[in-house]
Steps between C-alpha positions, in 0.01 A plus 500: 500500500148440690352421125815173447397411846122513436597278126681323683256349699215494277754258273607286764378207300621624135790628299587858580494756234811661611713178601815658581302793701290248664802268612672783626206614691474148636862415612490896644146393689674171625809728632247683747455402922182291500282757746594682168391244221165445718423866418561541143297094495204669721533809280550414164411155436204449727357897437471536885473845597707699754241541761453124530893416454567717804203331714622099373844632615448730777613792374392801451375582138768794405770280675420268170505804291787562591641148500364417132673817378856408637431155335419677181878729505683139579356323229517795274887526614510158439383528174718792438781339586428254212426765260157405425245724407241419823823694702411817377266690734118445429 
């Protein structure tokens, strides 16, 4: 799951490889609160590390351990519930 996220964002601006995977991942992403989204964004997309997510939100670092892995069973339930391949557990 973390490695569509990570493709994910490092195609933001081209095709997909796995388009139906992708668009999944996307309308699953797109499903999630926004405190939620701005995590996986921080995370994933922008390569910011836990340490310095938990000090630009003000929380403390395992709290967004903890918080990234819950995001990571909803969007693989998400998946899973679409019977795509990124739902199986990485």
């Amino acid at each position: 799951l973390a490695a569509h996220i990570r493709e994910l964002a490092e195609q933001a601006g081209s095709p997909p490889r796995y388009e139906e995977e992708i668009g999944a991942l996307r309308a699953c992403l797109d499903k999630l609160p926004e405190k939620s989204r701005e995590l996986v964004q921080l995370y994933y997309y922008h390569d910011v590390g836990t340490p310095e997510i938990a000090r630009q939100l003000d929380m403390k670092a395992d709290t967004v351990c903890r918080a990234l892995s819950r995001v990571r069973d909803k969007l693989r339930e998400c998946l899973r519930r679409q019977d795509l391949p990124g739902g199986a557990a990485h």
